[in-house]
N, C-alpha and C positions, 0 to 999 in steps of 0.2 A: 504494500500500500504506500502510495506517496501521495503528502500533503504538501502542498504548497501557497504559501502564505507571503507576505509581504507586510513587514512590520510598520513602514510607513504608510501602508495606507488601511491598518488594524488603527493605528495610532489620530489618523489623520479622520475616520467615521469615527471612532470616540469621540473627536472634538464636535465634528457636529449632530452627535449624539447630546452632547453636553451645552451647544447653543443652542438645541430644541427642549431642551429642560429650560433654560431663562427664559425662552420665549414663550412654553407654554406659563410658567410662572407668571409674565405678564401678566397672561388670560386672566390667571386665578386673579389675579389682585385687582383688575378692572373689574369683576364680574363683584368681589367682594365691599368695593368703594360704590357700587349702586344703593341708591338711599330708597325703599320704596315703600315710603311715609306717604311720599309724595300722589301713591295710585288710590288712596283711600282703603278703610281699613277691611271690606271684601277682597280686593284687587290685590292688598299689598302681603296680604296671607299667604294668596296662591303663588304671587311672585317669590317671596320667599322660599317658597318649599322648592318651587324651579331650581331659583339660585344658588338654593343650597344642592340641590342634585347634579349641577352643573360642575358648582365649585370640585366636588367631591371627584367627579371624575376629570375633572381637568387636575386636582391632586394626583388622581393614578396613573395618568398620562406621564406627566412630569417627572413623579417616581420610576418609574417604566423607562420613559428616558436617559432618566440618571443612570439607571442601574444597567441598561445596555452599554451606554460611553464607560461605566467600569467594568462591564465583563470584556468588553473590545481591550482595554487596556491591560488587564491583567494577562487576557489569554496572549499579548502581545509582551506581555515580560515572560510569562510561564514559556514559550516558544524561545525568547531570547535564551531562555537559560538553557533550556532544552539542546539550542544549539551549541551555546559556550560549551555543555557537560558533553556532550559530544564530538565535537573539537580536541579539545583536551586527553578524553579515551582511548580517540582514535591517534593521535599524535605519538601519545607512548606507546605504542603499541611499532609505529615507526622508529627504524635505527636513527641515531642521534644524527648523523648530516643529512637524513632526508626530512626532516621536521617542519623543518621552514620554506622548503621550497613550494617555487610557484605552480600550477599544475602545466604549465609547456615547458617547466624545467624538470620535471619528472618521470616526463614520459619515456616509457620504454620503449629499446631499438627494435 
């Protein structure tokens, strides 16, 4: 099985994973700054319960947001290491002048 991955761009959807969290954050906060005193006190009941159900799930969204820009990022270190720890394994296991070389300097005849 081969995975292949690309750290800069695991790294680079976290981040807008992570601007779709402030953004929907906005939401929540415009939706929570409506004042609705103002629809009279049948109207402003039912607007509430809206707003409150909106808010609620613009919270989940947000969370949901957050929490993918940190799985994208971690699964983006757990890979880095993955590959360091593999580097490394496979190095010593190479005799000492072939360690460092480039792979068109180790090509065999």
């Amino acid at each position: 099985m081969s995975i292949y991955l690309y750290l800069a761009t695991l790294n680079s959807t976290a981040v807008t994973w992570e601007e779709t969290s402030e953004m929907i954050r906005g939401s929540a906060k415009s939706l929570t700054d409506i004042d609705t005193t103002h629809l009279g006190p049948r109207v402003a009941s039912a607007a509430g319960v809206f707003l409150e159900t909106w808010t609620t799930e613009i919270k989940r969204l947000e969370t949901a947001a957050r929490d993918h820009g940190d799985a994208l990022r971690e699964t983006a270190m757990l890979f880095s290491i993955s590959d360091q720890d593999a580097v490394e394994r496979s190095s010593h296991l190479l005799t000492w002048t072939n360690r460092n070389l480039s792979p068109t300097e180790g090509e065999l005849p």
